[in-house]
Structure formats: structure tokens, C-alpha cells
C-alpha positions as CSV (number, residue, x, y, z in Angstrom):
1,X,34.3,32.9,27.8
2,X,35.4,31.6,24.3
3,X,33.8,32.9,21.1
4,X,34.5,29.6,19.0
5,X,31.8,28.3,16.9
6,X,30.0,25.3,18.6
7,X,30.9,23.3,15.3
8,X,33.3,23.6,12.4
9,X,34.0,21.5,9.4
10,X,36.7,19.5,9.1
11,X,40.1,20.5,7.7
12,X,40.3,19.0,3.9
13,X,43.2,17.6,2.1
14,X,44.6,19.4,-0.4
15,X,45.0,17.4,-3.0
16,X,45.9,18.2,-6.5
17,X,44.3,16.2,-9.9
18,X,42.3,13.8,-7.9
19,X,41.7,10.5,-9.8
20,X,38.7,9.1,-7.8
21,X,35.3,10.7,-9.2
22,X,36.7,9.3,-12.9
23,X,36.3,5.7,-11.4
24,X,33.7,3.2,-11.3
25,X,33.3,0.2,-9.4
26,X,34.1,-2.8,-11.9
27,X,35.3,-5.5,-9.4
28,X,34.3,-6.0,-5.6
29,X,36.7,-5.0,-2.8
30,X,37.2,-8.3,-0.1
31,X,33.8,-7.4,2.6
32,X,34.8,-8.4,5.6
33,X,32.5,-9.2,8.8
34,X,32.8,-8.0,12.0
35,X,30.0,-8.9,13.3
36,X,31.0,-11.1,16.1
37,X,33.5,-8.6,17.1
38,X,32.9,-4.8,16.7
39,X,29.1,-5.6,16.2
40,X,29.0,-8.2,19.2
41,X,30.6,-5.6,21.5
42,X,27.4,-3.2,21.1
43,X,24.7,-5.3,21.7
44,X,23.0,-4.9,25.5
45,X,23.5,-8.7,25.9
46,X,26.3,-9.7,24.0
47,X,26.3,-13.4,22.2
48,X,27.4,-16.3,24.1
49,X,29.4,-18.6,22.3
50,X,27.1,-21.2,20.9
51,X,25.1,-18.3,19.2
52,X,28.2,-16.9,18.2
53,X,29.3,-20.1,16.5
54,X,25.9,-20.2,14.9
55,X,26.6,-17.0,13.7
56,X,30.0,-17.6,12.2
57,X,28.2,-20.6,10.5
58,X,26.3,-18.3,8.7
59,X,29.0,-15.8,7.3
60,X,30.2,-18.9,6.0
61,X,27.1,-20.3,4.2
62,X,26.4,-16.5,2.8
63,X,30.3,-16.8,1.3
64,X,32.8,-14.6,3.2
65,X,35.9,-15.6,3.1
66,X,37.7,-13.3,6.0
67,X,36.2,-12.9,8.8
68,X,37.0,-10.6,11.9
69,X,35.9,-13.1,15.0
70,X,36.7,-11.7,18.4
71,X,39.1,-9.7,20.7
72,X,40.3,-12.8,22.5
73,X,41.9,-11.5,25.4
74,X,38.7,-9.1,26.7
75,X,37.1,-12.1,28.3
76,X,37.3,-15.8,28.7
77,X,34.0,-16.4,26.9
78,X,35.6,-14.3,23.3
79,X,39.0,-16.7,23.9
80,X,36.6,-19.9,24.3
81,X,34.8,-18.9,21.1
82,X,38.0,-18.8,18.8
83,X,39.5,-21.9,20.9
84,X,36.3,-23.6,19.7
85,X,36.2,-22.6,16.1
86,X,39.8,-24.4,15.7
87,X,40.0,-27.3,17.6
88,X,36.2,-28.3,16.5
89,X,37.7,-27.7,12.7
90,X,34.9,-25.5,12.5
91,X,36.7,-22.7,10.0
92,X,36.3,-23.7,6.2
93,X,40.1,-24.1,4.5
94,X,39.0,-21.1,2.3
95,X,38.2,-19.2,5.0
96,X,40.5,-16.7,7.3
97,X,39.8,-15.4,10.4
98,X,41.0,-11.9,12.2
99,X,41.3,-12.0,15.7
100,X,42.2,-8.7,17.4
101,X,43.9,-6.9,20.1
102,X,46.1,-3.8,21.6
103,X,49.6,-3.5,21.2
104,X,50.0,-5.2,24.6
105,X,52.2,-8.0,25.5
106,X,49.8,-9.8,27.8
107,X,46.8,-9.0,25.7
108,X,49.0,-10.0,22.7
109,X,50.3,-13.4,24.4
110,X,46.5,-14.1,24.7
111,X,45.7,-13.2,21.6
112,X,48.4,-15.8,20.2
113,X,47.3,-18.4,22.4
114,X,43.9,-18.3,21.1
115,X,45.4,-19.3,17.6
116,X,47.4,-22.0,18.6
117,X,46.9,-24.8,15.6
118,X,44.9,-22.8,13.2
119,X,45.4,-23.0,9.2
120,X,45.3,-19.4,8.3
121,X,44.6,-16.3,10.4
122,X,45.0,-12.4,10.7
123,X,46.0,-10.4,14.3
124,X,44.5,-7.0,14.2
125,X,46.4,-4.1,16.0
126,X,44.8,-1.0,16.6
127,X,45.8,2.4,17.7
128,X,44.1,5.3,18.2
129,X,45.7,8.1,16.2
130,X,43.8,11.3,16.1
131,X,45.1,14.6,17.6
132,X,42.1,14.2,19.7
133,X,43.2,11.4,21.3
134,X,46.8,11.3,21.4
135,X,46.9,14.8,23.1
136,X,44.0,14.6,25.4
137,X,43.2,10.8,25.9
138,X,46.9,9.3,25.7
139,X,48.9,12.5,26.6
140,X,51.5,11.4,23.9
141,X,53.7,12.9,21.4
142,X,53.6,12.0,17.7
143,X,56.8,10.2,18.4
144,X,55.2,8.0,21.1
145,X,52.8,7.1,19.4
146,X,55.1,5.7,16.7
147,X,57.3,4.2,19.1
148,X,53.8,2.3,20.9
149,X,52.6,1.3,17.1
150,X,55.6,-0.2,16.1
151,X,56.6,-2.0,19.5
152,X,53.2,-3.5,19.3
153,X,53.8,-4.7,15.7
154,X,57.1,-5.8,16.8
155,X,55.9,-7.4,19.5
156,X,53.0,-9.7,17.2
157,X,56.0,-10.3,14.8
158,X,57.9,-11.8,17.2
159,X,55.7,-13.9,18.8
160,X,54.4,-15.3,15.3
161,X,57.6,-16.1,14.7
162,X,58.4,-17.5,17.8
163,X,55.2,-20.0,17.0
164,X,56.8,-21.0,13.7
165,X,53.1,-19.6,12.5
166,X,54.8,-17.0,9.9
167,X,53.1,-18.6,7.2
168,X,49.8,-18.8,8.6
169,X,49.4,-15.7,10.4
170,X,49.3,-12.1,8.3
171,X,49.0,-9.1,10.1
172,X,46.6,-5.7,10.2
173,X,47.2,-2.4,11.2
174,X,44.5,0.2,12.0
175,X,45.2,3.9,13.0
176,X,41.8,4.5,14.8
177,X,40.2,7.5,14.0
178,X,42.5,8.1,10.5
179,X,39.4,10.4,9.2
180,X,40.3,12.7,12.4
181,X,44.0,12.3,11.5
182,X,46.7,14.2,10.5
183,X,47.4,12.4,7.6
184,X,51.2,13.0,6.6
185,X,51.4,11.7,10.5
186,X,48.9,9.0,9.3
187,X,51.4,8.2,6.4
188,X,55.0,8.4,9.2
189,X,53.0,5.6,11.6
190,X,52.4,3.7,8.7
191,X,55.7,3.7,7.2
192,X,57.4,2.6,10.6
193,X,54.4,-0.1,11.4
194,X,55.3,-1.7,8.2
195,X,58.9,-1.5,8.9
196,X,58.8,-3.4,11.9
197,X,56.1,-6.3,10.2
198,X,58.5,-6.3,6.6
199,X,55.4,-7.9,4.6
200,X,56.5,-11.1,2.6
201,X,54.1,-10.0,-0.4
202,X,50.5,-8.3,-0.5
203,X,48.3,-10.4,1.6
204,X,50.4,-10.5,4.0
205,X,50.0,-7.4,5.3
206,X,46.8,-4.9,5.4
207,X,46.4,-1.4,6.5
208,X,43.0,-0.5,7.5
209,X,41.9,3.4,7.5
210,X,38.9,3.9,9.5
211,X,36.1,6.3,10.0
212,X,36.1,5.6,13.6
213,X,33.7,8.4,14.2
214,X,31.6,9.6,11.2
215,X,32.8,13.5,11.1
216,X,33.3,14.8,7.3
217,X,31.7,14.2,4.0
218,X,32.4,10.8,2.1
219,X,33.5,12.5,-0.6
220,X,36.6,14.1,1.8
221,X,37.0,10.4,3.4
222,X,37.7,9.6,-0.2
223,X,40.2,12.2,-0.6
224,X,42.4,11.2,2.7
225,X,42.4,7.7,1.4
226,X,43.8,8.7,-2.1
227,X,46.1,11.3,-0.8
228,X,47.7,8.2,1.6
229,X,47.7,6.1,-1.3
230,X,50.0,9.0,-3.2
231,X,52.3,9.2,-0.1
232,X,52.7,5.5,1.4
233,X,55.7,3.8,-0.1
234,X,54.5,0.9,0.4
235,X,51.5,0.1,-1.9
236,X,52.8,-2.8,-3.6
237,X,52.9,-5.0,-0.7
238,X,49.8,-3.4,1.4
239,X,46.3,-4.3,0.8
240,X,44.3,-0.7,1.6
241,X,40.9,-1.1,3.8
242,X,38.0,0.7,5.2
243,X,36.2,0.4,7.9
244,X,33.2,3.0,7.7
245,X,30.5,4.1,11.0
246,X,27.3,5.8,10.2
247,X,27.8,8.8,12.3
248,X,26.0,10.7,9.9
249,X,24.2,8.4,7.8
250,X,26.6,8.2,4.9
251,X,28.9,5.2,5.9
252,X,28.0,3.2,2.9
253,X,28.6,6.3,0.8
254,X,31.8,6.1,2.2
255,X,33.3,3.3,1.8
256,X,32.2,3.2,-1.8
257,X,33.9,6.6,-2.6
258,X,37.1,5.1,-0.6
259,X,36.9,1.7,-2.9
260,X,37.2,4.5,-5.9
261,X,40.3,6.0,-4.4
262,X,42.3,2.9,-4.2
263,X,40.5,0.9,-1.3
264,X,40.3,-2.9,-1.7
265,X,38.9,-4.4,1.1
266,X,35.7,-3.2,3.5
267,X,34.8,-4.0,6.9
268,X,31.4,-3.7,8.1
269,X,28.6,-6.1,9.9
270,X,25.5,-7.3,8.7
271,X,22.2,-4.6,9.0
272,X,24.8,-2.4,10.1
273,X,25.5,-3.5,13.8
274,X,28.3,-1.8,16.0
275,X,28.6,1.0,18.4
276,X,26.2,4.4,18.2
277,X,24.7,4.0,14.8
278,X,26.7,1.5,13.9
279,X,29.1,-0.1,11.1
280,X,28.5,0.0,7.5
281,X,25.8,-1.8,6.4
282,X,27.7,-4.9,4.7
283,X,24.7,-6.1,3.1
284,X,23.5,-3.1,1.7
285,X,27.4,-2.2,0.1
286,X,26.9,-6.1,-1.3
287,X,23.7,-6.1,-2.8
288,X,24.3,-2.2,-4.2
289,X,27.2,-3.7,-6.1
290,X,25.2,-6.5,-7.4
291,X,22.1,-4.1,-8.8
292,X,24.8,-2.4,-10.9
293,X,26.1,-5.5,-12.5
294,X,29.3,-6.3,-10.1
295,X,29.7,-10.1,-8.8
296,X,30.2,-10.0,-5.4
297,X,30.3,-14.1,-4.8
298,X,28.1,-13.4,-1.8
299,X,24.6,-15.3,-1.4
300,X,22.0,-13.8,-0.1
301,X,19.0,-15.6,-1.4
302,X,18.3,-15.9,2.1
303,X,17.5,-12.6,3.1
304,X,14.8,-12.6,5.2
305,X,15.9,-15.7,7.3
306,X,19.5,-14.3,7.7
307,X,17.4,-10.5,8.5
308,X,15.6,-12.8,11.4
309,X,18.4,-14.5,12.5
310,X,20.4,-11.1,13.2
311,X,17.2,-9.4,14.8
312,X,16.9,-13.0,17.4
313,X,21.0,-12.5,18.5
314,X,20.8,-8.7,18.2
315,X,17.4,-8.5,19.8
316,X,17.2,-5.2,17.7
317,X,14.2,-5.1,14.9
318,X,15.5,-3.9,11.4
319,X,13.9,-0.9,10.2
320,X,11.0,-2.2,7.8
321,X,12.5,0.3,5.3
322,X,16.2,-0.8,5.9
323,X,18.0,-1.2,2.3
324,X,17.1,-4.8,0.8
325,X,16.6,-6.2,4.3
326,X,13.6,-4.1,5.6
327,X,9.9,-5.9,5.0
328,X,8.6,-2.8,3.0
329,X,11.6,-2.4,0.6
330,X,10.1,-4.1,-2.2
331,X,6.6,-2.5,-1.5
332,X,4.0,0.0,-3.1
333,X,1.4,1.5,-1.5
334,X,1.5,4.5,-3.8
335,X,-1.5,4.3,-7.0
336,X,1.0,5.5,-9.7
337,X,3.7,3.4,-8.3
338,X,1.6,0.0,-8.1
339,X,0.5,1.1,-11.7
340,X,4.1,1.1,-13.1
341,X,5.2,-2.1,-11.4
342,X,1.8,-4.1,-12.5
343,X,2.6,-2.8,-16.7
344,X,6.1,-3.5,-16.0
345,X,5.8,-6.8,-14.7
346,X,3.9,-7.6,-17.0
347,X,6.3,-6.6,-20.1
348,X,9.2,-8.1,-18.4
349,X,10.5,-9.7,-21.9
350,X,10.2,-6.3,-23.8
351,X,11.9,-4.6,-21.1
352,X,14.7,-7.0,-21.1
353,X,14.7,-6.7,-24.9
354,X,15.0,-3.0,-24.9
355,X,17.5,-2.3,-21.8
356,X,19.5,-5.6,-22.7
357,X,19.4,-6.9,-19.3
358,X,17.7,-9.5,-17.6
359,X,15.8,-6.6,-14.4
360,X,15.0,-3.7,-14.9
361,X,12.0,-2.6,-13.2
362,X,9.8,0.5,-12.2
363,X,10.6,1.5,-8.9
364,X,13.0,-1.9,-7.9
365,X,16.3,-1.4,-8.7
366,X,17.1,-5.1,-7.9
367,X,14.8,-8.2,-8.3
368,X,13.0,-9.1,-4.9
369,X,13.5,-13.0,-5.2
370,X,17.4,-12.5,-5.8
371,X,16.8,-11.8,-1.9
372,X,14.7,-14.3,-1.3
373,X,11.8,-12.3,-1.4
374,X,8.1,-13.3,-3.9
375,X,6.0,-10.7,-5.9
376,X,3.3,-11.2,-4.0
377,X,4.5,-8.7,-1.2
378,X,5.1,-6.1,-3.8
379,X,1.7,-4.3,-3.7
380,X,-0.3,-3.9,-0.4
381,X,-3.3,-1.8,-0.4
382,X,-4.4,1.5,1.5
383,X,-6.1,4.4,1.2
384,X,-3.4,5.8,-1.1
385,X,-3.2,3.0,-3.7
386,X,-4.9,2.9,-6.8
387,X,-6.7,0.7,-9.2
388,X,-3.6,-0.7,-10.6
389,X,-2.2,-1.7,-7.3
390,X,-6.1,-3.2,-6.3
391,X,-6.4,-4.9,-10.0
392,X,-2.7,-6.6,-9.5
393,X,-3.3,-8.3,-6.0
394,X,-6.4,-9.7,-7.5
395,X,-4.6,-11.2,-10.6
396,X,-1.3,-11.9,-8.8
397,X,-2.9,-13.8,-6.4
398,X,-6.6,-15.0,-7.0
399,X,-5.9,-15.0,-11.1
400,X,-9.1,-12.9,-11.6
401,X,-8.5,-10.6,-14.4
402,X,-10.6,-7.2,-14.1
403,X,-10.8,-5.2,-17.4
404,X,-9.0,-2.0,-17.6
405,X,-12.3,0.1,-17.9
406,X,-13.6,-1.7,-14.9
407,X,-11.0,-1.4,-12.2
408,X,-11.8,2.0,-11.1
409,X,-15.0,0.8,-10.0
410,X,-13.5,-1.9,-7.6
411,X,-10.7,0.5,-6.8
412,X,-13.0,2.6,-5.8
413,X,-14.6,-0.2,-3.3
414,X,-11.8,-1.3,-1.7
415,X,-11.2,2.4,-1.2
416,X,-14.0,3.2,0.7
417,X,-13.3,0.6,3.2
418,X,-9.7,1.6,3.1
419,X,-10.4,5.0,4.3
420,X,-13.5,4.1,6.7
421,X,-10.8,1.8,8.5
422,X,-7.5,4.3,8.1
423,X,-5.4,0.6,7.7
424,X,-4.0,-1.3,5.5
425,X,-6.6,-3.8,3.3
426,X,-4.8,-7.3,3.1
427,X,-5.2,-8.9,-0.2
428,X,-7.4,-11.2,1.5
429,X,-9.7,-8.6,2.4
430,X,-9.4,-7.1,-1.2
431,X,-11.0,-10.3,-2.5
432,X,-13.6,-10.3,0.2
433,X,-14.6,-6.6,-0.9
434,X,-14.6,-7.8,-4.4
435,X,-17.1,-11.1,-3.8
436,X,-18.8,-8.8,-1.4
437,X,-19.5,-5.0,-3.4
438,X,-19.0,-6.2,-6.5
439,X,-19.4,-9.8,-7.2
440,X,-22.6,-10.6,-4.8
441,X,-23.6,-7.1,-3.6
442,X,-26.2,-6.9,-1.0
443,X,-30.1,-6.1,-1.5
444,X,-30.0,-7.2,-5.2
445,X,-33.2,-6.5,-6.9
446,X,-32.3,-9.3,-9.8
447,X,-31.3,-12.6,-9.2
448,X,-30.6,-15.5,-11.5
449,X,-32.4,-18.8,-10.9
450,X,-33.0,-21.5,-13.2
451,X,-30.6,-21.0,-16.5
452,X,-30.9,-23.3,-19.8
453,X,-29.4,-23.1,-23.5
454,X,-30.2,-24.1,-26.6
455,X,-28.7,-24.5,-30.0
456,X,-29.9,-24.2,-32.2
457,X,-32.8,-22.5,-31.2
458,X,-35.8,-24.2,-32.4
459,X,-37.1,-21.3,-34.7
460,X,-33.4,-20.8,-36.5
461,X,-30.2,-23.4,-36.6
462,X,-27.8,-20.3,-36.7
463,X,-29.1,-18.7,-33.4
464,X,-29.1,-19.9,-29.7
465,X,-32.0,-20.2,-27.6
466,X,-32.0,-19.5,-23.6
467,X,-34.7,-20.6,-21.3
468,X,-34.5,-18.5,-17.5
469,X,-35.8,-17.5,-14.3
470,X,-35.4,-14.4,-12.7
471,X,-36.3,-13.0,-9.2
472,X,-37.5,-9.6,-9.3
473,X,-37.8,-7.9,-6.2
474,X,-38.2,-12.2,-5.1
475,X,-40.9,-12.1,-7.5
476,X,-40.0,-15.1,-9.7
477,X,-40.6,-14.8,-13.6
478,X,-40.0,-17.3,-16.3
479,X,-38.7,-15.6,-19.6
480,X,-36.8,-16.8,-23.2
481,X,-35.4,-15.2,-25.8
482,X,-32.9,-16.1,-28.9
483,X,-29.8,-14.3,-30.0
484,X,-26.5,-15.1,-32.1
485,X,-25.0,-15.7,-28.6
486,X,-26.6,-16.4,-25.0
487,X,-25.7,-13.5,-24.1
488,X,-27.8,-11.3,-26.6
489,X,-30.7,-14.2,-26.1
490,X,-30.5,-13.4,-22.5
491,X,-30.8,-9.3,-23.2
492,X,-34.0,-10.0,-25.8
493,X,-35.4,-12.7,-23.0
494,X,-35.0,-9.3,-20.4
495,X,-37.2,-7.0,-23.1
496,X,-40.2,-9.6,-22.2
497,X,-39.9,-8.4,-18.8
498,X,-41.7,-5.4,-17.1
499,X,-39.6,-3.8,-14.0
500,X,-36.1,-4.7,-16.4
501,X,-34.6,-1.5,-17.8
502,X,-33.1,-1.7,-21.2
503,X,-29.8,-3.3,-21.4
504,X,-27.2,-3.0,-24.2
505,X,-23.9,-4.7,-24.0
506,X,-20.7,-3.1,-25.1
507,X,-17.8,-5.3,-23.3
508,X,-17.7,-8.4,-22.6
509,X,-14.5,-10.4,-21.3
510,X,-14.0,-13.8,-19.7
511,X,-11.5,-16.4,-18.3
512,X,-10.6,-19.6,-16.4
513,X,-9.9,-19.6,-12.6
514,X,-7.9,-22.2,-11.8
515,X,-7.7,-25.5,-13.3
516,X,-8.4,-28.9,-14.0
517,X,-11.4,-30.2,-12.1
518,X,-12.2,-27.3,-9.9
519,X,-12.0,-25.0,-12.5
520,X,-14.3,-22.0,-12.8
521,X,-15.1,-19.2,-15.2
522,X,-15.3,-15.5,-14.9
523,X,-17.1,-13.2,-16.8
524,X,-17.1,-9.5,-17.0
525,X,-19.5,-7.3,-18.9
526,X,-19.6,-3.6,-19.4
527,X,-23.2,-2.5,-20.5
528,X,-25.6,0.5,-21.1
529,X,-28.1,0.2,-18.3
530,X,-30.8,2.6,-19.0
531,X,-28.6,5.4,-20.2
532,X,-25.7,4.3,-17.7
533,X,-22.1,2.6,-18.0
534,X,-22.4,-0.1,-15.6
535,X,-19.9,-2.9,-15.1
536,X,-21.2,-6.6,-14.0
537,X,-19.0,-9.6,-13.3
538,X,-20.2,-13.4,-12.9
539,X,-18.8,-16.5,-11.8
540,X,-19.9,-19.8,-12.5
541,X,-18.9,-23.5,-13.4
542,X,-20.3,-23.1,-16.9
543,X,-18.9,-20.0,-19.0
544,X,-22.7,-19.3,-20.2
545,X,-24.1,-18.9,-16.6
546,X,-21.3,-16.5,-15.6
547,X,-22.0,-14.5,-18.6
548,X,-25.7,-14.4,-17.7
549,X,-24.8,-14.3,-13.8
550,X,-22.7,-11.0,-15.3
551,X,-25.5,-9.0,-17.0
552,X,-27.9,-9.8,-13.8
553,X,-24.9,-8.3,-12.0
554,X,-24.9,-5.6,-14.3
555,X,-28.4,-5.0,-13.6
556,X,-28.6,-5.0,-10.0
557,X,-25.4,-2.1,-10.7
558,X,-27.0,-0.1,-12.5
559,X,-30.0,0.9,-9.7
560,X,-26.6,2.1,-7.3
């Protein structure tokens, strides 16, 4: 019995004076798709062709301009699709696709066949290239290897040429597995694949370096790649790309740290599709780049229709906290959290002032409706949210203002139902609790009936004069009083009454809702009510009836 460890890290490249970590990502790499290839292939029910089409539709529209479409010769349905896309002139003239195969002759011959007439295209020739697999899944030397590589390349080459489609056709090469590689054998394929293709300049010819397997750090992926860019000879002629899995949850990580050591073009698929967990996330690499100021000339303003498109073909839900494309991405639940995004939406301009740029934002690195997303999803209520979070759904979406000193008592009202019901409170039901506990409570032992004004008052020009009715216990009583306002008329009109307490206002706030015809006012007012703070709140056609409506309110508080 062996005494190995069960695991062991990866061998690392020695490399001396590496230039990558003093890099930054100034200009995007080319992102290609693979989505209706590597992503198709890993789906339980793969996409027929229509959808496939569809698909390809929509790389398109979101603004890729390469884009890896099938492995034509592994079924008659993937040869059909490409066969479609050219003779329906369905492929944009800026637009190139990558169709790909084994270095095959019949598989090869098929591939080529299902090319016949278009404008521009790539073939894409693999090999697997690891010692893992050459020894025990080939049982091949490094020599054979080579010889297999470039025969294949040879073979494509010739029967390009034989097409008279030398000008239309470029070619990729992709040691599977490089990040398992020995790389000064990685560098020796390389050099003799390129040999046999003789690039006519540097899009004609691309090397791709995959992480077939997700197995060591990004930042040692990183170093592979720059340590093949110091050794290849061929640089100026070879476009250098990635093509990341997620292994170990860092694919993205990885094909950044490769664009820093000389990478300049990524393959991936949408929400990260492909086979165990999947390719790079291609839309999470794009909109990363974007949050730090780099134009990527993809659009996805989309988001969420392109996120339900993938989840109908895929018939795989995203994870609701995916990067960008998840529903709760752009959400709070947290108090302190919906806090900072309320003040900072609200200080947007001073914020752009001080930072010099046109988002920057508590908790969202990137602006939800650049993703076709609205504020109003960005705060949703439970029993962890605070009153920030409460007091911004209620002026986000029903325009109702509550003053700082009075949204910890509806916090703490929407709260209590929160935690009696262990969900989420929709803003819908936020309002309800407000109208309901706070507004309109229950049981009120004061109610407002008849309500009049006048000024002046008859006794003084410079005061006004108020004429109401009040319900005590449902015990109707007629009262008046005068004041500089109707508001302190109202409170002497109260004195006159037995069974009201002493009322003295401190706060008092007001507003429109809406507007135009069905406009209404709001009216807050935060009072002393028989030795206690108590907050009321009044709504009302007429500005003077909320205010009254809001010291009633205020009164029936009080007694809780």
C-alpha cells in the first residue's frame, strides 16, 4: 500500500521578475461565446437548432463579434445549425464564427463542409496535452503528440486551401488541459502547430491556453501563461487566449490574472454554462470590467430578459445571488445597509462631485439599470432591515415622506409583523402596515368629524379660527378655538375638552402625494402628549384637515 498524500499542490513555474501583478486592465481582451458549443454540450437536453439559432441571435444583439458555434461533425443536428446560419445569411458581416473539431480527417472534412460559402470563420483544433492524458488516456509519447497536433493542423491547412477559403478561414489551436501541462512541452507543440499553419499576420492565427480542469491557484495560471509568452517565438503573429472552468470557484479570477500576463482574448458562456461547474462566467468578466471604467462594447441593458432566456434553453435557474445576473444582487435586506443606500441615493450629485464619476454607491459597485434593472428592487423588507430600508420603500414608491425622528416608530411596526411571520414584508404590505398601525390604527379613542376654518378669526384679523367635532370614546363633542395657525387653534379648541390630555406640538412636517387632480396631502406631527413623545400622521385632500387628522392621530398614539 502507497503512502502518497491523497492531494498535492501543483508544480509552479519558476519564473523570474514576473511582470503581471504591476498590470492593470486598461483595454478589454476579445470575449468570446461558447455557449452553443462547450455550454450546449452540458445541458441534459441539449438545444435544437431553432433555439440554438435564437440563441446566436442574441450574442449578436448583446455585441460579440466571435463566436464559437458548434462541433459540426458530432451530429447531424450541430452540422444543420452552422449550414443554417450561412446559407439563411444569418451571421452579421462583423461577426465571425468558430466552429470546432479533432485533428481528424473525416471529422475535419465535415467540419469544412459545414463552412462551405461563409464570409469569415475560425476552425478550432484541440488536443489534449497533459501528462495525465497523454500517458494514461492516449498512451503517447511527447513526440506523438506533436506529430498528431501538427498533422491535424496540416491537415485543416490543406483543406482550406484546397477550398480557396484561405482568406476567410483563420485557424485555433488549443492544448487541452495546458494548466496540467508541462509547459516547455506546451511551448515545443506550439512551436511545430504554428509551423505547419505559417500565420499570414496576427488574426490569423490564435493559441488558446486552457484551464480545462480548474487545479491550481489563478495567480499560478497567470504565471504559465506569462512564462509561455517569454518562451513562444511566435508572439508577433499569435493572438494569446484563455479559456477558464470553475473547478474551484475562481475561473473569473483567472482569466483576469491571465489577461494581465499577456492574454488577449477569453472564452467563456453566458451565467457560466459548460461541463461540471462550468465555463467562466462571461458576463460577470464583462460587466466587472465595466464597474472599473473599461468599455467592453458589450450591451447588456437587457439583463434580466437575456438571464430568462438562458434559464428557458438551459432549464437551469441562476443562483439569485449570481454576479449581476442573480434577482438579489442589487438587494438589501440588512438595516445599516438599506440606510447607506437610501442617504446615498439620495446625495447622488455630491457623490459624483466628490469621487468625479458618474456611480458610486454604498454597497453597489455598478448601477442596477446599466443592467436593466430599477431602484425599486433595491430594498426589500424583513425582520433584519431597519427604519432606513422601511422609510425608503415608502418614499421610493408610495412618495410618502416619514420624518427622520418618526421612522423608528413605523420601523418598528412593520417589524413586528416581520418577525410574527418569519418572511419577507413586500412593499405592498409595508404600506398596508403603515395605513393600518400607524395611519388609521384600530380602537381609536379620538376621531375627527366635522372640520372648519376661519381667517381671520372673528375676535382677531391676525389669528385663525377652527370650528370641530370630535368623537370621544363615539361620544360626539362640538369644540373651537383660535391660534396663529389651525394647528395651535385646534390644540386650544382640545383644552375645552374633558377626557383630552394636554397636547403640545414640537414637529410638524407636510407634503403632496401625487399630483394634479388626485392630489393629496400628508401631514406629520411629533407632539408632547401628556408627558410623552408621540408621533401622528394625517392624510387628507385639504392640507389643514391632515394636519388636524395628524394631532387626533397623535392622540389616539399617545394612549399605546
Amino acid at each position: 500500500m502507497n503512502c502518497y498524500p491523497k492531494y498535492r499542490a501543483p508544480e509552479v513555474v519558476e519564473i523570474e521578475n514576473r511582470v503581471w501583478p504591476t498590470r492593470r486592465i486598461t483595454k478589454a481582451p476579445v470575449m468570446v461565446p461558447v455557449d452553443l458549443r462547450d455550454g450546449n454540450q452540458a445541458f441534459v437536453n441539449p438545444m435544437n437548432v431553432e433555439t440554438k439559432i435564437h440563441y446566436f441571435q442574441t450574442l449578436c444583439e448583446i455585441g460579440f463579434k466571435e463566436i464559437e458555434v458548434a462541433y459540426p461533425a458530432a451530429s447531424s443536428e450541430e452540422f444543420e445549425f452552422v449550414r443554417r446560419l450561412i446559407t439563411g445569411n444569418m451571421i452579421p458581416d462583423d461577426v465571425r464564427i468558430v466552429v470546432f473539431t479533432a485533428a481528424r480527417k473525416d471529422l475535419i472534412d465535415r467540419t469544412m463542409a459545414s463552412i462551405e460559402g461563409v464570409k469569415q470563420a475560425m476552425v478550432h483544433c484541440y488536443i489534449a496535452a497533459s501528462e495525465l492524458h497523454r500517458e494514461f488516456v492516449f498512451g503517447k509519447s511527447h513526440e506523438e503528440l506533436i506529430h498528431i497536433a501538427a498533422d491535424g493542423t496540416r491537415m485543416i491547412a490543406d483543406a482550406i486551401e484546397a477550398r480557396g477559403m484561405r482568406g476567410a478561414v483563420n485557424y485555433e489551436f488549443s492544448p487541452e488541459e495546458f494548466s496540467d501541462s508541462d509547459i516547455d512541452f506546451i511551448v515545443e507543440l506550439c512551436e511545430a502547430v504554428r509551423a505547419e499553419w505559417r500565420p499570414r499576420g496576427k488574426g490569423d492565427f490564435i493559441l488558446n491556453l486552457p484551464s480545462t480542469v480548474e487545479r491550481r491557484a489563478p495567480n499560478e495560471y497567470a504565471d504559465k501563461i506569462e512564462y509561455f509568452c517569454r518562451k513562444y517565438s511566435g508572439m508577433a503573429d499569435t493572438v494569446i487566449s484563455v479559456h477558464t472552468h470553475n473547478d474551484q470557484g475562481c475561473g473569473i479570477a483567472a482569466a483576469e490574472l491571465a489577461v494581465l500576463a499577456g492574454a488577449e482574448r477569453v472564452e467563456g458562456t453566458l451565467a457560466g454554462h459548460g461541463e461540471r461547474t462550468g465555463n467562466m462566467d462571461l458576463i460577470t468578466f464583462a460587466l466587472n470590467l465595466k464597474s472599473r471604467g473599461v468599455e467592453t462594447g458589450l450591451d447588456f441593458s437587457r439583463l434580466p430578459e437575456i438571464a430568462a432566456f438562458i434559464e428557458e434553453v438551459s432549464e437551469i435557474k441562476i443562483s439569485p445571488r449570481a454576479p449581476y445576473t442573480g434577482e438579489l444582487v442589487f438587494t438589501a435586506f440588512s438595516g445599516t445597509h438599506q440606510d447607506a443606500i437610501r442617504k446615498g441615493m439620495a446625495r447622488r450629485q455630491e457623490i459624483n462631485d466628490r469621487f468625479q464619476q458618474g456611480w458610486k454607491m454604498p454597497y453597489l459597485h455598478l448601477d442596477p439599470a446599466d443592467v436593466g434593472r430599477s431602484y425599486e428592487g433595491l430594498i426589500r423588507i424583513n425582520s433584519q432591515s431597519g427604519k432606513g430600508g422601511i422609510a425608503y420603500i415608502l418614499e421610493s414608491v408610495y412618495g410618502i415622506q416619514v420624518p427622520k425622528a418618526m421612522q423608528p416608530v413605523v420601523a418598528r411596526a412593520v417589524q413586528e409583523e416581520a418577525e410574527a411571520t418569519g418572511k419577507e414584508v413586500t412593499p405592498a404590505e409595508v404600506y398596508r402596515i403603515f395605513m393600518e398601525k400607524i395611519v388609521d390604527p384600530a380602537d381609536c379613542r379620538f376621531e375627527l368629524g366635522d372640520f372648519k376654518t376661519h381667517r381671520p378669526a372673528s375676535d382677531n384679523g391676525k389669528t385663525t379660527g377652527v370650528e370641530l367635532e370630535i368623537r370621544v370614546h363615539g361620544e360626539s363633542r362640538h369644540i373651537s378655538g383660535t391660534g396663529g395657525g389651525p394647528i395651535e387653534a385646534a390644540v386650544n379648541a382640545f383644552r375645552q375638552c374633558p377626557g383630552i390630555p394636554e397636547v403640545r406640538v414640537e414637529e410638524y412636517h407636510e407634503h403632496a402625494l401625487g399630483s394634479g387632480a388626485n392630489a393629496r396631502a400628508i401631514a406629520f406631527i411629533g407632539a408632547q402628549v401628556a408627558g410623552r413623545n408621540v408621533y401622528g400622521t394625517g392624510i387628507d385632500e385639504s392640507i389643514n384637515v391632515a394636519a388636524i387628522r395628524a394631532l387626533v392621530n397623535a392622540l389616539n398614539h399617545a394612549r399605546n
